[in-house]
C-alpha positions in Angstrom: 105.0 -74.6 163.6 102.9 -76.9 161.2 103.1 -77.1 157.5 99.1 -75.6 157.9 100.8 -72.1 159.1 103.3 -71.5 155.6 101.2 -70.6 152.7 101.6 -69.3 149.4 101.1 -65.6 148.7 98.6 -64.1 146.2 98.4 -60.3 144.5 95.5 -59.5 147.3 98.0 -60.1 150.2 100.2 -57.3 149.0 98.7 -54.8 151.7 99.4 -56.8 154.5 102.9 -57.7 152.9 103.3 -54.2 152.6 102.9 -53.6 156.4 104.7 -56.8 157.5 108.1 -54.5 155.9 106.8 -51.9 157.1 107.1 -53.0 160.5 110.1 -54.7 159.8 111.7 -51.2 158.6 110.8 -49.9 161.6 113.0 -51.7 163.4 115.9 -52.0 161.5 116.2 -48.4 159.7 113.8 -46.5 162.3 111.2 -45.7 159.3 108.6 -46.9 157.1 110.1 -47.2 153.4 108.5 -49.9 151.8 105.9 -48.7 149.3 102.9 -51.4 148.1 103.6 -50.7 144.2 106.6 -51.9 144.8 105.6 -55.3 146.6 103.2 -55.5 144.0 105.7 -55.5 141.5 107.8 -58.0 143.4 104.8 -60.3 143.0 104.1 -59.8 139.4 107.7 -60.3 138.5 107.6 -63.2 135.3 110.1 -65.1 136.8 108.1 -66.0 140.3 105.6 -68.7 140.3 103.4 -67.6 143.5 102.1 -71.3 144.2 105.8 -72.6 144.3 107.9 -69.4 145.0 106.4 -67.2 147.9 105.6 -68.1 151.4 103.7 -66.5 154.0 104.0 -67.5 157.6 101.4 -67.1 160.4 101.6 -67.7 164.0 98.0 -67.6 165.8 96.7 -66.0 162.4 99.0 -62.9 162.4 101.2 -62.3 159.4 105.1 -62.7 161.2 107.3 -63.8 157.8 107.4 -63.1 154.3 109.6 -64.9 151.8 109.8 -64.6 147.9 112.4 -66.7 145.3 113.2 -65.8 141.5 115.4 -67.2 139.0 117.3 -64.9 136.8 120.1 -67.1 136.1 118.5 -70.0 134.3 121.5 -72.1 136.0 122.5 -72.6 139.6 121.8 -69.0 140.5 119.0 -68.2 142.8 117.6 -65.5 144.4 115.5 -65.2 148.0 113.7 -62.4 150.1 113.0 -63.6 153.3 111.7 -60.8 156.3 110.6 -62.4 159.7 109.6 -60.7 162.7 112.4 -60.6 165.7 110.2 -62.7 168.3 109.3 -65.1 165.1 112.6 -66.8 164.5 111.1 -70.4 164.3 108.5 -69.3 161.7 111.2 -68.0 160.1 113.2 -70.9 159.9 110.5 -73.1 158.8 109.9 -70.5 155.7 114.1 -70.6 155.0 113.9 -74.5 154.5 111.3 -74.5 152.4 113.1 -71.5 150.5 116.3 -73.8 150.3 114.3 -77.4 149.0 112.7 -75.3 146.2 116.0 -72.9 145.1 117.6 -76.7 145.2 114.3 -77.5 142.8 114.7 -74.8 140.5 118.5 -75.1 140.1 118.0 -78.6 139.0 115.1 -78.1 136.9 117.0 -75.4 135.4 120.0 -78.5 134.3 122.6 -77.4 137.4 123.9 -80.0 140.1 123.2 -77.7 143.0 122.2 -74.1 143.8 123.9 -71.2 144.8 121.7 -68.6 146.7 122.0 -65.5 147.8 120.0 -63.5 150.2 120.1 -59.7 150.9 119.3 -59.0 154.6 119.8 -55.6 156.5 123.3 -55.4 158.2 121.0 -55.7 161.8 118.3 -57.7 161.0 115.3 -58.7 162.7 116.2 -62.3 161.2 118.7 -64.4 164.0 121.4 -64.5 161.3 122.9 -67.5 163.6 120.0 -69.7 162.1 121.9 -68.9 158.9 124.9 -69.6 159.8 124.1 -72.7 161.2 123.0 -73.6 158.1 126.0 -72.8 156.3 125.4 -69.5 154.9 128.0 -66.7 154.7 128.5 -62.8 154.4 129.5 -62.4 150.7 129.0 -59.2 149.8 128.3 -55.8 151.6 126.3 -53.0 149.9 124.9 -49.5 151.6 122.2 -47.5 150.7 123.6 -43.9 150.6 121.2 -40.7 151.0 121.5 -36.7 150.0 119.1 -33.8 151.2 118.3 -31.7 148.3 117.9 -27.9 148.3 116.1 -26.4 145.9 118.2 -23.3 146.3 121.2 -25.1 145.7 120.8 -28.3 143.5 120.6 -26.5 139.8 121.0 -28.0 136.7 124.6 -28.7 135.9 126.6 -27.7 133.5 126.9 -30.0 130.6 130.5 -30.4 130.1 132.1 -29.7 126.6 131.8 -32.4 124.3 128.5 -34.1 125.6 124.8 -33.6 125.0 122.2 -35.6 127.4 118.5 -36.1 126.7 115.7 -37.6 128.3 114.3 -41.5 127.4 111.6 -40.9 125.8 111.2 -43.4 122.6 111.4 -47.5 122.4 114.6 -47.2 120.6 115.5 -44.8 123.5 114.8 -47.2 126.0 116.5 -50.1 124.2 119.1 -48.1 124.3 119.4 -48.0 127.7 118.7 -51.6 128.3 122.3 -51.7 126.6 123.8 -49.6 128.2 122.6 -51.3 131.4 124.0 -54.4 129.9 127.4 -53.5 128.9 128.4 -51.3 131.9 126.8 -53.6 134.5 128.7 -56.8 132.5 131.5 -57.3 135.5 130.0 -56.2 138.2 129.2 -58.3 141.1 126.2 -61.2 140.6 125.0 -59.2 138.1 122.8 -61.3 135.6 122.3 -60.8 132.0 118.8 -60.2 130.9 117.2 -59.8 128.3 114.8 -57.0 127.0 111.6 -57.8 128.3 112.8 -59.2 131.2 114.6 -56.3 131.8 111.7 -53.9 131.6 110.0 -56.3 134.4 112.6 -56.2 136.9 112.6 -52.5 136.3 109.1 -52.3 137.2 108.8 -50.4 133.4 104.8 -50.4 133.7 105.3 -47.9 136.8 108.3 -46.1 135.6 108.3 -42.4 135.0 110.8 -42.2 131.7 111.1 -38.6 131.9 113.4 -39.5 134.9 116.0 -41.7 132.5 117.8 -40.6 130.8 121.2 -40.8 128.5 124.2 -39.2 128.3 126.6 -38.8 125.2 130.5 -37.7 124.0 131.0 -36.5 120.2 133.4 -38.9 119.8 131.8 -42.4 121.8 128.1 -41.5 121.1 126.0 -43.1 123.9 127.9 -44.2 126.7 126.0 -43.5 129.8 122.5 -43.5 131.2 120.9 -42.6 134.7 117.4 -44.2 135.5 115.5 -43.1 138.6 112.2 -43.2 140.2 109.8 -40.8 141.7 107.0 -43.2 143.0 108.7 -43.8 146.7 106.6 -41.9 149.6 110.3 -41.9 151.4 112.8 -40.3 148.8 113.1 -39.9 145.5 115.5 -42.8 144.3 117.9 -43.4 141.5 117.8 -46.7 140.4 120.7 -47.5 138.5 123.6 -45.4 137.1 126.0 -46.9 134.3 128.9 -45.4 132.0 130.9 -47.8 129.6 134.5 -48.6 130.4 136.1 -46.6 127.5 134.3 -43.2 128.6 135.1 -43.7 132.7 136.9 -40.8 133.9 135.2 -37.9 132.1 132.8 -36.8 135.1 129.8 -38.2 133.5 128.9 -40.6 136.1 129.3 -36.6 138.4 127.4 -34.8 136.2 124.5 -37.3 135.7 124.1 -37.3 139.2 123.9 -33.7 139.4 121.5 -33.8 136.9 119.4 -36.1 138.6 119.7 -34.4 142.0 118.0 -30.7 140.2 115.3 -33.1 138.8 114.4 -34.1 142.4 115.0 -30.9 144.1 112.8 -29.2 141.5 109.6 -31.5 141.9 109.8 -31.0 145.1 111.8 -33.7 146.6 114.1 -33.3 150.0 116.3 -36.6 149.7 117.4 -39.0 147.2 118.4 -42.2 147.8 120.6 -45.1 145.9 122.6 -48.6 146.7 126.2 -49.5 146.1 128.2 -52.1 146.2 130.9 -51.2 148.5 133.7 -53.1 146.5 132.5 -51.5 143.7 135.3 -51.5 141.6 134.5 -48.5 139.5 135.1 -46.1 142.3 131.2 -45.6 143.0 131.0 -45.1 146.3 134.4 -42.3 146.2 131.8 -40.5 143.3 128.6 -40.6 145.1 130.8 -39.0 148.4 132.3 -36.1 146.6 128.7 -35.8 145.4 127.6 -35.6 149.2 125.7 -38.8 149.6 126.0 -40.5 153.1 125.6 -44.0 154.5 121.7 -44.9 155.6 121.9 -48.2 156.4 124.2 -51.5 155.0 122.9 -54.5 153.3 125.1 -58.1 153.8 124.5 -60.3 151.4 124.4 -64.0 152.2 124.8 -67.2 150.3 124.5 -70.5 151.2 125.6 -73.3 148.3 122.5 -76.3 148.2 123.3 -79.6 146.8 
């Protein structure tokens, strides 16, 4: 493959990003479940230069590999998507070099020696993870995307339990509020990154964000301590984001109950399934909650890291 057949990516290509995943999910999950907005924001994301950090790659004019790169460390830490067809592996590898010369570039520029990247692929990818290996990278990390039907019938508002109150996001001082609480219960979890405000509301896609679907939860004697944001703009399931409660109010069932919560929502507009990741060394006991609460494995996601100096 020449240099001629890489190319940056641009806003206009989202559509035919879109169906590159698309065809990509197909074969790893069985289903289409990649929605445009969602690409879209990928390539508006403040952090991602489009002439320097995303690659498309062509063989004979047809779209076969996909690769994206943002820094949210400022440091050594830097992040890749990279999706290649299965019969396209040396397209593929062509992007990942690239994709390793410029996270190198950016970890440098950003004062660090080397970079340290990591790389979230499908558990059975269409990539030939021995290209990666043989290139040093490793399994880090494993996380699963879980799954619930949802019943209507069944899937009713929760009790709220004695002691708490819970209200929809619905102010700027709500939402910096949750930005917080995002902050401080995500603080010693795995690779997670601080960020600021703004860039916060970026990586949350906040422009396309329905904030009726966030919301907070509350003790009488902590005050704010929780918050569950979710989105209903994916054509496959509804999807809850991100779910937090700070260390000091762990163990009351709020993490339970704002899931229940969340699950009515969804059942009432409509929804059949709902959807969310975890980390399955999550050491809050996520994935034992989100069980009990009946969610079930859809598919794994490995995460892989290579170390460039």
């Amino acid at each position: 493959m020449s240099p001629a057949d890489l190319r940056p990516a641009t806003l206009a290509d989202a559509p035919a990003i879109t169906a590159l995943l698309n065809e990509i999910d197909r074969i790893e999950i069985g289903r289409p479940e990649t929605d445009q907005h969602t690409v879209e924001a990928d390539l508006k994301h403040p952090r991602t230069d489009l002439t320097q950090d995303s690659w498309l790659g062509f063989d004979d004019g047809r779209l076969v590999a996909y690769g994206l790169l943002w820094d949210e460390s400022g440091g050594e830490r830097v992040d890749i998507d990279h999706y290649v067809l299965p019969d396209h592996q040396r397209t593929g590898l062509d992007m990942l070099v690239a994709m390793e010369a410029r996270a190198l570039a950016t970890a440098r520029a950003n004062g660090a020696e080397r970079a340290v990247v990591h790389l979230h692929l499908n558990a059975r990818p269409t990539t030939d993870t021995a290209l990666l290996t043989g290139r040093g990278w490793s399994v880090v990390r494993t996380h699963h995307v879980l799954r619930r039907p949802l019943d209507p019938a069944a899937d009713l508002p929760p009790e709220v339990p004695a002691g708490v109150r819970v209200r929809a996001c619905t102010t700027e001082t709500d939402r910096l509020k949750v930005h917080e609480l995002y902050q401080r219960s995500f603080a010693q979890h795995f690779d997670f990154q601080p960020r600021e405000y703004r860039l916060w509301l970026a990586d949350i896609d906040a422009a396309g964000l329905d904030w009726s679907l966030v919301w907070i939860a509350g003790t009488d004697d902590l005050g704010d301590v929780g918050f569950l944001l979710a989105r209903d703009d994916r054509e496959a399931m509804g999807w809850i984001r991100s779910i937090g409660v700070l260390r000091e109010a762990r163990g009351r069932g709020l993490g339970g109950f704002l899931l229940r919560h969340a699950f009515a929502h969804f059942a009432a507009r409509g929804r059949d399934t709902v959807g969310l990741g975890v980390d399955t060394a999550n050491a809050t006991g996520a994935p034992r909650l989100y069980g009990r609460n009946g969610m079930t494995v859809h598919f794994g996601v490995d995460t892989w890291e290579a170390v460039i100096a």
